[in-house]
Structures are given as structure tokens and as C-alpha cells.
C-alpha positions in Angstrom: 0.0 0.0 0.0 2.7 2.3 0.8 4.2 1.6 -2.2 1.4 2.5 -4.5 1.0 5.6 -2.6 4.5 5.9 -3.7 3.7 5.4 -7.4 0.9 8.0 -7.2 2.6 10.7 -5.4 5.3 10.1 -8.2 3.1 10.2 -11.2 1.2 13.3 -9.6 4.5 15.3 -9.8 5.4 14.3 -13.3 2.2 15.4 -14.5 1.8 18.6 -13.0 5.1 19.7 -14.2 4.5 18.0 -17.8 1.4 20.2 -18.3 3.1 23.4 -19.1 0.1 26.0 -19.4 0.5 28.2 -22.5 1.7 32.2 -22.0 0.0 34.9 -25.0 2.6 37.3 -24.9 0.8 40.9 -26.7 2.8 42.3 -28.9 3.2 46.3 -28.8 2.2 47.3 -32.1 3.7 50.8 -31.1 7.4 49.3 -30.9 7.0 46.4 -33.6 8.0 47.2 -37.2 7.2 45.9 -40.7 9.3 47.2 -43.2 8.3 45.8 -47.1 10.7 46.1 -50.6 9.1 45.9 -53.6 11.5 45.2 -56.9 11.1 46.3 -60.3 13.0 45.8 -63.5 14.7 49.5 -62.9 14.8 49.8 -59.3 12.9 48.9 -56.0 10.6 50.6 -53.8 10.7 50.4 -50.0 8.8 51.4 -47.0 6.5 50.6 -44.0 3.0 49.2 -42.9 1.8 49.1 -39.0 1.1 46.3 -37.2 -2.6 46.8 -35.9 -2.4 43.7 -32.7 -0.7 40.9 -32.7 0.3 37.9 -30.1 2.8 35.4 -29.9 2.0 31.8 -27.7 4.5 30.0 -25.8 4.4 27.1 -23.8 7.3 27.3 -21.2 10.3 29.1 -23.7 9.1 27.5 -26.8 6.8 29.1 -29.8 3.7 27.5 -30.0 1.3 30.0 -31.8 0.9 33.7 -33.0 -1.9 35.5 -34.3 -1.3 39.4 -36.0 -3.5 42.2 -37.5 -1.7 44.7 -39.8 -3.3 47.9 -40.9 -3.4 48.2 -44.8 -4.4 51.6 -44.2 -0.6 52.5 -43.1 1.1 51.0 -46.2 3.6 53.7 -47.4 6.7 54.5 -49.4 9.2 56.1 -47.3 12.1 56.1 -50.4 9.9 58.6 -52.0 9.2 62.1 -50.5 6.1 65.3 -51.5 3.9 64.1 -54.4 6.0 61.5 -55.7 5.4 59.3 -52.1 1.6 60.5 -52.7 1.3 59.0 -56.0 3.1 55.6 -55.3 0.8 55.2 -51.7 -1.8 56.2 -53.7 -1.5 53.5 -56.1 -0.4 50.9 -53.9 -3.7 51.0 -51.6 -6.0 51.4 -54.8 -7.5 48.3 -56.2 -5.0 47.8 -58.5 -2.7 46.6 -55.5 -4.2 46.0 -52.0 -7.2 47.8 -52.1 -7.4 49.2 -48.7 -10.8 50.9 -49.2 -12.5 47.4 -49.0 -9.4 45.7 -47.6 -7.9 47.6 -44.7 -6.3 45.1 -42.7 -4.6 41.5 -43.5 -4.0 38.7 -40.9 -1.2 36.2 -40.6 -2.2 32.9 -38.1 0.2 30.9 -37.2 -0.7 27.4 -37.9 2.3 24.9 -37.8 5.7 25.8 -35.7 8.8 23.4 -36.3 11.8 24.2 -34.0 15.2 24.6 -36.1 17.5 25.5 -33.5 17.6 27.2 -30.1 15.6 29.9 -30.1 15.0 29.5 -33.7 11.2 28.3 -35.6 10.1 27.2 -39.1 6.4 28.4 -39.3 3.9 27.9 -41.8 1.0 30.3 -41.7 -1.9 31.5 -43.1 -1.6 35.1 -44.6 -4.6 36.8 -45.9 -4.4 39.6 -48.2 -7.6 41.5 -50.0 -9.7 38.3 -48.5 -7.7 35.8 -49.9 -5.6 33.4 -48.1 -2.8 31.5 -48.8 0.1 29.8 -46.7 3.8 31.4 -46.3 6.5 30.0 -44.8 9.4 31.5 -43.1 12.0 31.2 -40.0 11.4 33.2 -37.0 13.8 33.7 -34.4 12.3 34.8 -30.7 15.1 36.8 -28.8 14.3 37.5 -25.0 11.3 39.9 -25.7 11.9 40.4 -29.7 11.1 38.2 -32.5 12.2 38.7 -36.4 11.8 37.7 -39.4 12.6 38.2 -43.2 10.7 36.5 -45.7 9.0 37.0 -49.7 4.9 37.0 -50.1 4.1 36.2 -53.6 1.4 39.3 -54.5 0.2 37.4 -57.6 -1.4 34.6 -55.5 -3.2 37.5 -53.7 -4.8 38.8 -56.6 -2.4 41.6 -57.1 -1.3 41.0 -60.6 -0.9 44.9 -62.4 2.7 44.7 -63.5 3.4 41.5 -63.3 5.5 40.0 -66.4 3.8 36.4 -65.2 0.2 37.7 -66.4 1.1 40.6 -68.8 3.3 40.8 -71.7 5.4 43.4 -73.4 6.0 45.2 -70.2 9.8 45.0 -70.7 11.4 47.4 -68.0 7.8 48.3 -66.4 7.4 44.9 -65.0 7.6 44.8 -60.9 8.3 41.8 -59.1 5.5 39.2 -58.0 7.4 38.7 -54.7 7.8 41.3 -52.5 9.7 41.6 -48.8 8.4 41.8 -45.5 11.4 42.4 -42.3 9.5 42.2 -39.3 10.3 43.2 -35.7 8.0 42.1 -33.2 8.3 43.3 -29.7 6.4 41.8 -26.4 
């Protein structure tokens, strides 16, 4: 008997420190950044969109979810300056881009997290732009109260096609990229 009060005293403690409870950590959009480069045949474009919420998961020290709102509303060109930055923001949240008007925010939802090394995750998630999602995948690296990231969004499986030498031809040195950048710094 006192041995099977033993046993169960034993298995008690193993499973109360094997259920690890998961941690949201916010992220403060204020101090998180999200900077984009778009490439065309003569140059590239680069600049900024705001992250509206967002929230990493954790589970003890390791990444087990994120969820993220970004505000489509903030997309701008900060290589540009007066009415030439006007023009290209203009452009870039009409329809002929990311439509902002009927789009204004996109989401990115973690949905599978692979650790790569210490510290470091391979994440597929879902990324929806102008209603449309799709998965990306990418490598995140969570630094005491920072995560990062760098990786390319295909615009044409969005719906984003106007330049785009895949759908259009004779655009010779008009033609933008399909992928474009995204560098994100996310801060808890």
C-alpha cells in the first residue's frame, strides 16, 4: 500500500510539471515594425506598414502560436518624398494593388511551428491579403522579448497581378516583381 502511494505521489508530480500552461505574450504594435521592398525591372521601392495587434503563444520558452492584425491603411513609401510618395501610396492602396478601401487590414495565423535551433522556428501560416488566403512559410527567431523575421509574399497569389510579367506581356522594364519583402520586428 505504501508503495502504490509511492507510485501515485510520483506520477502526480510528473504530471503537474509536464502540463506546461501556455503564456499569449501581446505584442506592442507601437514598438513592432514591418518594413516591405518591392523590386522592379529599374529599381525597387521600400517602406513601412503598421502592425494593428498581434500575439505570440508560448508554452514554457518555446513558440507555439501567433496570431497578427496589420493595418493596410498604413502602407507607405518612405524612399519617396512630396507628391512622388503621394502618387506611389496612392497607387499601392488602390484596387490595382491592395485595395485598402475594401481591404484595410490582413492577418497572418500561425498554424504549424517546427523548431530549427535554439531559439530559432520554421512556421507555416496563413496570410490573408484583400480576402484571400494563402500559406507562407518563413523562420522566426524569438530573442528575449523580440522576434524577427525576413521573408518574400508572392502578391500574384493574392490577386495583385498589375505589373506582373507572369500575367502581362510586353511590359519590358515596367514589370515589378511578384514577390515582395516583409522584415519584421516584433516586440512583447
Amino acid at each position: 500500500m505504501k508503495n502504490l502511494k509511492s507510485i501515485a505521489l510520483a506520477l502526480v508530480v510528473v504530471l503537474s510539471t509536464a502540463s506546461v500552461t501556455a503564456q499569449t505574450k501581446k505584442v506592442d504594435a507601437s514598438a513592432s515594425t514591418i518594413n516591405w521592398v518591392g523590386k522592379k525591372v529599374t529599381g525597387q521601392h521600400n517602406g513601412t506598414v503598421n502592425l494593428k495587434d498581434g500575439a505570440l503563444v508560448f508554452k514554457g520558452k518555446k513558440l507555439t502560436g501567433g496570431t497578427f492584425t496589420v493595418d493596410m491603411t498604413s502602407l507607405t513609401a518612405t524612399d519617396l518624398k512630396g507628391e512622388y510618395q503621394e502618387k506611389l501610396n496612392g497607387h499601392l492602396k488602390a484596387d490595382d494593388f491592395f485595395g485598402t478601401d475594401k481591404f484595410p487590414t490582413s492577418t497572418l495565423v500561425f498554424k504549424t511551428i517546427k523548431t530549427t535551433a535554439k531559439d530559432t522556428y520554421n512556421v507555416t501560416a496563413a496570410l490573408t491579403i484583400k480576402g484571400i488566403t494563402k500559406p507562407v512559410n518563413f523562420n522566426i527567431k524569438v530573442n528575449g522579448n523580440t522576434a524577427t523575421t525576413t521573408f518574400n509574399v508572392d502578391r500574384t497569389k493574392y490577386d495583385i497581378k498589375y505589373g506582373s510579367k507572369s500575367f502581362f506581356d510586353s511590359l519590358g522594364d515596367k514589370a515589378i516583381s511578384d514577390e515582395f519583402e516583409l522584415a519584421v520586428s516584433l516586440k512583447m
